[in-house]
C-alpha positions in Angstrom: 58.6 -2.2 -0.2 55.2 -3.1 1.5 54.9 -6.6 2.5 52.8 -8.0 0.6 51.1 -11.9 1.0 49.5 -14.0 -1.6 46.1 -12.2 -1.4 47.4 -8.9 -2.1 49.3 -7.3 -5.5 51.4 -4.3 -5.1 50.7 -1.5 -7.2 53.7 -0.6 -9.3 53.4 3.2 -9.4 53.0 3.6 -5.4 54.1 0.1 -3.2 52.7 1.6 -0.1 49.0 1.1 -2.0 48.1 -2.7 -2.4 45.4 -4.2 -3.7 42.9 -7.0 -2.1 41.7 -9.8 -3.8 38.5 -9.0 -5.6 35.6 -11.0 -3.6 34.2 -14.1 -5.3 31.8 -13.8 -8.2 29.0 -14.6 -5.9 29.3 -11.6 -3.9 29.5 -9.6 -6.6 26.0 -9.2 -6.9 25.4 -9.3 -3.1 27.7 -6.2 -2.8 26.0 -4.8 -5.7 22.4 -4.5 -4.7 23.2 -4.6 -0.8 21.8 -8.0 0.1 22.8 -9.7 2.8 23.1 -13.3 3.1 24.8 -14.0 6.6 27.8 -12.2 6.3 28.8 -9.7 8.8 29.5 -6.0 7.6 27.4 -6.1 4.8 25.1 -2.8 4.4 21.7 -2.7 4.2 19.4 -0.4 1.8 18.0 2.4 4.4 15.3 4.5 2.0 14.9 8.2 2.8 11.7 10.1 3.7 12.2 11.6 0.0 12.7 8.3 -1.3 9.4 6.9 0.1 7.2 9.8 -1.0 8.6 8.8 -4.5 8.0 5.5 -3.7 4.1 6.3 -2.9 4.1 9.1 -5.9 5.1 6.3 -8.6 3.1 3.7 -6.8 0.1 5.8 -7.1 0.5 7.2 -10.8 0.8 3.3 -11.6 -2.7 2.8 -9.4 -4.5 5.5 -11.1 -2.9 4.3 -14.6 -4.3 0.9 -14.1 -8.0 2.0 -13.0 -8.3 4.1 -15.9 -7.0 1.1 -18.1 -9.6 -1.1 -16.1 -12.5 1.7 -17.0 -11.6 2.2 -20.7 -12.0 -1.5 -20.9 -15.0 -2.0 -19.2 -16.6 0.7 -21.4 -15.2 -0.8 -24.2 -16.8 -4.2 -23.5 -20.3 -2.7 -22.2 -20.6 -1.1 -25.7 -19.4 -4.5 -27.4 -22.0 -6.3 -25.3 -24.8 -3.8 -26.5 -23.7 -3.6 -30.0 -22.7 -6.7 -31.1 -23.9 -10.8 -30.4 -20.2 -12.1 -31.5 -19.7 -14.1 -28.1 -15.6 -15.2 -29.1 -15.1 -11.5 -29.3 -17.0 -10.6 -25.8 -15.3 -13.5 -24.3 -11.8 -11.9 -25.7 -12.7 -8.5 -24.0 -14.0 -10.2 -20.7 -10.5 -11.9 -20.2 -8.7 -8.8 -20.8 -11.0 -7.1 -18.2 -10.0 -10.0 -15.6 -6.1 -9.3 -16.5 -6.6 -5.0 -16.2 -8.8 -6.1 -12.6 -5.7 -8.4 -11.5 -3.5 -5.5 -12.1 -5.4 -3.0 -10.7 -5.3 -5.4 -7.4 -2.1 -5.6 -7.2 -1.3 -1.7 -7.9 -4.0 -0.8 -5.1 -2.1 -4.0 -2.5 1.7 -2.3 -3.3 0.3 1.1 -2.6 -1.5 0.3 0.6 1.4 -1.9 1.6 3.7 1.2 1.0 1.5 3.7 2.5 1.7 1.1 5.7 5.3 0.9 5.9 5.4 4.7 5.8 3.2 5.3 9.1 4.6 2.4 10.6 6.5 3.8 13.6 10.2 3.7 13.2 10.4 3.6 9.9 
């Protein structure tokens, strides 16, 4: 029979296999999604080449997704602003314009950022 200590169990059907102690429930996630915090061994996410042209493929669907949001709503207000004087209404439009610019920003920043990290030598 293997020796087996307190952190081990022996399986029944084959002694020569045992079986660790499963690792706290705090590293669960770390050994999960590959994060390290500190402790030695742990692997890191490496992306491929193919995975960072999918990377920049979705990055920029989502980029030219947003604009044309963005330009279907600044259409939509220039004809509100030409057709009717309802101000509550314009002001509506004018904030949901701010929130399709904010997200067109930060579409264009993650695509640049990735397009970046891909010439970056080394990478």
């Amino acid at each position: 029979m293997a020796n087996s200590s307190k952190d081990e169990e022996v399986n029944l059907v084959d002694p020569l296999f045992t079986v660790g102690s499963s690792p706290p429930a705090d590293r669960h996630e770390e050994l999960f999604y590959g994060e390290n915090k500190g402790a030695a061994g742990s692997r890191f996410k490496v992306q491929t080449a193919e995975g960072k042209e999918y990377s920049i493929l979705r990055l920029t669907n989502a980029f030219i997704s947003a604009k044309r949001s963005w330009r279907r709503q600044l259409n939509h207000l220039q004809v509100q602003v030409i057709t009717q004087k309802d101000i509550p209404a314009l002001r509506r439009d004018c904030v949901v314009l701010e929130e399709r610019m904010r997200e067109l920003f930060k579409v264009q920043e993650a695509l640049e950022e990735a397009a970046e990290s891909e010439d970056a030598p080394g990478t």
